[in-house]
Legacy VTK file of the C-alpha trace (Angstrom):
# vtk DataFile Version 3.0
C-alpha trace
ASCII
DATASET POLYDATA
POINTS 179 float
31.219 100.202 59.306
29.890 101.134 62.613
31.691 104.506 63.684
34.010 104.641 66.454
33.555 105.674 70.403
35.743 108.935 69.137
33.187 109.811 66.443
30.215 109.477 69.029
31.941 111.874 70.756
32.760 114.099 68.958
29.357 113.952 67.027
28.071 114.844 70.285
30.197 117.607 71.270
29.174 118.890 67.794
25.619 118.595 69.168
26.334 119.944 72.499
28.069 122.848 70.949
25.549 124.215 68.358
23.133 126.201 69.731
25.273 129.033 68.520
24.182 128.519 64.615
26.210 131.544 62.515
27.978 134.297 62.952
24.975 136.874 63.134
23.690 134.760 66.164
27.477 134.995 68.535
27.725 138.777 67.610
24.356 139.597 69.249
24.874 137.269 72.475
28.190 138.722 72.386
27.465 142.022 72.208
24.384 141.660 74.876
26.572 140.149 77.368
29.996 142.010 76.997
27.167 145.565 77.628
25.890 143.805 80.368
28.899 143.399 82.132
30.341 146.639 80.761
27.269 148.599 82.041
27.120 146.803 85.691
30.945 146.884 86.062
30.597 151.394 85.408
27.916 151.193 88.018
30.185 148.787 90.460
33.240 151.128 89.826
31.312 153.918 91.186
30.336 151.968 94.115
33.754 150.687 94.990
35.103 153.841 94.576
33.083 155.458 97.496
33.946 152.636 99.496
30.887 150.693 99.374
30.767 146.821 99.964
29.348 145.740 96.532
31.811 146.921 94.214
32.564 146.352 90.364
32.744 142.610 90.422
29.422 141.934 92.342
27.436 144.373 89.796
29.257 143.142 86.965
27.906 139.331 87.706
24.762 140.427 88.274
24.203 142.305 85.287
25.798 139.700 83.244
23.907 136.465 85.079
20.793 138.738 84.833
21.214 139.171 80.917
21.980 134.765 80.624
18.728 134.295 82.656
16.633 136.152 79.575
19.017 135.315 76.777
19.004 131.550 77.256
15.547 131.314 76.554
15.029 134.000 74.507
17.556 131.888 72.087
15.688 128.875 72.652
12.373 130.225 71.275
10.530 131.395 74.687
8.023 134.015 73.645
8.153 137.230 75.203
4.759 136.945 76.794
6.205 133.031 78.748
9.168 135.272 80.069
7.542 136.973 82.914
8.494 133.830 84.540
12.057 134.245 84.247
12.203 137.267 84.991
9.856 137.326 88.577
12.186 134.527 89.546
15.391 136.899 88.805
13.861 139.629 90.285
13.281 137.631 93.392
16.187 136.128 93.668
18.287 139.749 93.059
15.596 140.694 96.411
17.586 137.992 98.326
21.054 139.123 96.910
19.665 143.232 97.948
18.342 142.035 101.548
21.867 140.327 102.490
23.454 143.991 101.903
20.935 145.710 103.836
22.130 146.094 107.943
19.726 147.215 110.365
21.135 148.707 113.453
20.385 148.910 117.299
18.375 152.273 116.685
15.408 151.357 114.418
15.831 154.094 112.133
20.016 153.192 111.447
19.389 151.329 108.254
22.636 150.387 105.923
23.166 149.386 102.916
19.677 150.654 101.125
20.718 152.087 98.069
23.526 149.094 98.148
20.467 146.935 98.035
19.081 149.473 95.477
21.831 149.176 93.324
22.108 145.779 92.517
18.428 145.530 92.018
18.759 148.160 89.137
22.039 146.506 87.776
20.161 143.604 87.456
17.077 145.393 85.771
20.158 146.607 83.508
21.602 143.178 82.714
18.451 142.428 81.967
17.860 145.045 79.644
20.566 143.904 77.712
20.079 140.209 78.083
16.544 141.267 75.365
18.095 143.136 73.076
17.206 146.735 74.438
20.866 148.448 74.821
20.021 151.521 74.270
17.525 151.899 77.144
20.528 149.570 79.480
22.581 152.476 78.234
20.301 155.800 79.359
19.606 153.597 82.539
22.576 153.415 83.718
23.640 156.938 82.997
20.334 158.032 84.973
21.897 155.221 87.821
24.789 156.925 87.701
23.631 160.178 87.865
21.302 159.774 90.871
24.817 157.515 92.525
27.242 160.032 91.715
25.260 163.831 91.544
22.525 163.821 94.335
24.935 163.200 97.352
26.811 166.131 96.645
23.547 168.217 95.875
22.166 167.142 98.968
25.499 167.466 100.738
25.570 171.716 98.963
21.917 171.836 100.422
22.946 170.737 103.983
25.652 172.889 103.994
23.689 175.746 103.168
20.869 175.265 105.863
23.320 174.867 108.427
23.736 178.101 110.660
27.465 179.514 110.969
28.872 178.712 114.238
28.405 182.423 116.011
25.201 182.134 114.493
23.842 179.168 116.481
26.058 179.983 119.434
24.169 183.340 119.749
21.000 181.324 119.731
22.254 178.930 122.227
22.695 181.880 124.755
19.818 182.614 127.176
18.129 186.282 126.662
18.516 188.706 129.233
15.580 190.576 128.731
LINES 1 180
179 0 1 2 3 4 5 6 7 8 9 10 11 12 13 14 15 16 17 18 19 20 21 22 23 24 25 26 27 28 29 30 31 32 33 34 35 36 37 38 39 40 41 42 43 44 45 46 47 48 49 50 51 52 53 54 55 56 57 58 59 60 61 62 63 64 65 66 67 68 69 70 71 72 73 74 75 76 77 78 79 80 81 82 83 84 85 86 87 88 89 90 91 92 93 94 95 96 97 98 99 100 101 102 103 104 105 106 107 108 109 110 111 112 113 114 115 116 117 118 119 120 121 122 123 124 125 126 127 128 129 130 131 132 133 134 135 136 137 138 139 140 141 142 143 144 145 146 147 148 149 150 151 152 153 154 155 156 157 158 159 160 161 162 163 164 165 166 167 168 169 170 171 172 173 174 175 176 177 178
């Protein structure tokens, strides 16, 4: 009995469907993308939060796409040494994504969106931390991220404030000597 146009279907689906062999297998390329996002998305919060353009849903797909890019063929039996491949091309095409937030202005040295630009590069770095198995080094980089996001403005900001001279201060040096 030759099978039916349903079973070729749903033989192939079967097919289609299998590069996810046991349970052992979904738990890790569940875990590795659910950090990915997790860890781009704290970075993205702390972005959107001070207003930036490239919030928590731009640094959440770019961690996680980063993380598919290395996973894919990492599951499909790439060697470690072939991947440099895959990863210049994401690391180019995150440059692309990076130069699109950066805005030059009329005065050569107004330059936005750097550490925007910055940012996503190291989400993606991140997502693809976690795309090869290496959490715990997506983990302490994005805590070090989010320490140099979230603690040097307001060190620098404590250090300007310092420097500055209080207002009688710099008027007194503003006046003209009478000597």
């Amino acid at each position: 009995m030759t099978p039916s146009w349903t079973d070729a279907v749903l033989a192939t689906l079967r097919s289609e469907f299998s590069d996810i062999p046991d349970v052992e297998q979904i738990t890790r390329i569940t875990v590795r993308l659910m950090l990915a996002a997790l860890l781009g998305g704290i970075l993205g919060f702390q972005r959107e939060h001070h207003g930036k353009a490239a919030g928590m849903r731009t640094h959440m797909l770019v961690s996680l796409g980063a993380a598919l890019f290395v996973l894919v063929p990492q599951q499909g039996g790439m060697h470690l040494t072939d991947m440099s491949r895959v990863l210049q091309g994401v690391i180019a095409g995150i440059g692309f994504l990076g130069a699109g937030a950066i805005l030059k202005l009329e005065n050569e040295e107004q330059v936005h969106g750097l550490t925007t630009a910055a940012g996503i590069w190291m989400t993606a770095a991140i997502g693809v931390a976690c795309g090869l198995g290496r959490e715990a080094t997506a983990v302490l980089s994005m805590l070090l991220a989010l320490g140099i996001l979230e603690l040097l403005p307001k060190f620098a900001r404590k250090r300007r404030h310092r420097r500055r001279p209080a207002p009688d201060q710099a008027a007194a040096r503003d006046e003209p000597r009478l000597d």
